[in-house]
DOMARZA-827447 format. One record per residue (C-alpha): residue number from 1; residue in three letters; z negated, y, x negated. Coordinates in steps of 0.001 Angstrom, whole numbers. Last residue first. Layout:
N
> resi/resn/up/north/east
> NUM/ala/Z/Y/X
...
***
This chain:
102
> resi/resn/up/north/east
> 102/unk/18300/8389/-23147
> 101/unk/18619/4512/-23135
> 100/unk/18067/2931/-19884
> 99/unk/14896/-7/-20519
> 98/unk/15462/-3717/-21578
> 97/unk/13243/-2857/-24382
> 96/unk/16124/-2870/-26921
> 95/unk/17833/190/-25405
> 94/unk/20395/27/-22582
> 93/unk/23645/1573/-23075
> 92/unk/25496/3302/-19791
> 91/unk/28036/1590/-18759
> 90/unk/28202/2058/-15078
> 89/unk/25396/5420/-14795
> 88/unk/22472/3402/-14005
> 87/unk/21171/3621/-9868
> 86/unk/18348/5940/-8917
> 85/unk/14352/5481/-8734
> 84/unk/14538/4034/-11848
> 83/unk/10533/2744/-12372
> 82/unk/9121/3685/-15043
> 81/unk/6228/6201/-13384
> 80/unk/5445/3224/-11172
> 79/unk/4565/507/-13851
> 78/unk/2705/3356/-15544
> 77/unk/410/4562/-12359
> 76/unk/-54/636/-11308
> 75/unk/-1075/-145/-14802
> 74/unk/-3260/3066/-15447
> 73/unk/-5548/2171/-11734
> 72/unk/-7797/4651/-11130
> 71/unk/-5817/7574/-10877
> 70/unk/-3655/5690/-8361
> 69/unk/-6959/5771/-6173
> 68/unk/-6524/9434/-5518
> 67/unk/-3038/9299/-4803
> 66/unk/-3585/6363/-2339
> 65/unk/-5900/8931/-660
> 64/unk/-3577/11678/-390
> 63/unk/-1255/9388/1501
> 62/unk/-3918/8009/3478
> 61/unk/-4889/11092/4712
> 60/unk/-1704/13131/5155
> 59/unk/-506/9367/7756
> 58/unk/-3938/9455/9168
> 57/unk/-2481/10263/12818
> 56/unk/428/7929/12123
> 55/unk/3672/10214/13414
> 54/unk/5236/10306/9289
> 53/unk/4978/6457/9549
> 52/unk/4873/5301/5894
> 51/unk/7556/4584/4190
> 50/unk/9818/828/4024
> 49/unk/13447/420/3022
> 48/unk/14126/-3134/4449
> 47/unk/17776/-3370/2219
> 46/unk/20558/-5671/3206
> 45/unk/22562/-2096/3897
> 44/unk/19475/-202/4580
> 43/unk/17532/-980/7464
> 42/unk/14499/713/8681
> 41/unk/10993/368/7628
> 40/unk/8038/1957/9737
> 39/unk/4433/2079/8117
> 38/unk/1060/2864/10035
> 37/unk/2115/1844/13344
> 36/unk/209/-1634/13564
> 35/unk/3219/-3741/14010
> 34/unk/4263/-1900/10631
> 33/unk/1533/-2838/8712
> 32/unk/1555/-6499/9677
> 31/unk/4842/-6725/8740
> 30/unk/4621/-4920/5398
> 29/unk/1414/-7500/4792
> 28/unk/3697/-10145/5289
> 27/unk/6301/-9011/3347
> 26/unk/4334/-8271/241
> 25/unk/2985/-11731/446
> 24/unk/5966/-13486/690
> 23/unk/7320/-11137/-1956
> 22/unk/4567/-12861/-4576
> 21/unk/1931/-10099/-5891
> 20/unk/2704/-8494/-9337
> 19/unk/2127/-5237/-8462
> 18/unk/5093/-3215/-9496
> 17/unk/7855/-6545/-8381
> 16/unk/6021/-7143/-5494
> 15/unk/6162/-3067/-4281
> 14/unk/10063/-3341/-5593
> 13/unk/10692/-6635/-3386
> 12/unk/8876/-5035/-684
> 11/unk/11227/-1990/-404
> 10/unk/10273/1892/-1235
> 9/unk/10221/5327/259
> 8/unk/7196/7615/-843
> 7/unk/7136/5889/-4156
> 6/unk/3345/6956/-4155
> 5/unk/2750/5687/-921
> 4/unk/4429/2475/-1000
> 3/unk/2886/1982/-4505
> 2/unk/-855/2654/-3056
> 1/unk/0/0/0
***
């Protein structure tokens, strides 16, 4: 739930990938979530692009909350902060790490 928030916009796979939790899981708990009102996803392509629900009366609340407890958690914050949030200019190096070169 912190990485949905903080990405603003995001997709289970990427929220499993960033915290290490199987998709299954991720999915589940995006289901749940959403028959509950607090997130909405909406289709994509084949994508389930998932945010929370701008109309949820704690929507402000929770979202400054995640941000809070993203201080407290380095790993989450750095797995985040790399993240591409846009697609790789076609043939565009990559460096040694695996990572987009500069």
């Amino acid at each position: 739930m912190v990485a949905t928030l903080a990405l603003r916009e995001t997709y289970p796979r990427e929220v499993a990938r960033l915290t290490a939790v199987p998709l299954v899981t991720v999915q589940r708990i995006v289901d749940e979530l959403e028959r509950q009102g607090i997130v909405v996803s909406r289709l994509s392509g084949n994508q389930r692009r998932v945010t929370v629900n701008a109309e949820w009366i704690a929507a402000d609340e929770l979202r400054a909350l995640a941000l809070r407890l993203l201080e407290d958690m380095p790993d989450l914050r750095a797995a985040i902060d790399g993240e591409r949030r846009r697609p790789r200019r076609a043939g565009k190096p990559r460096d040694r790490s695996g990572r987009d070169a500069a």
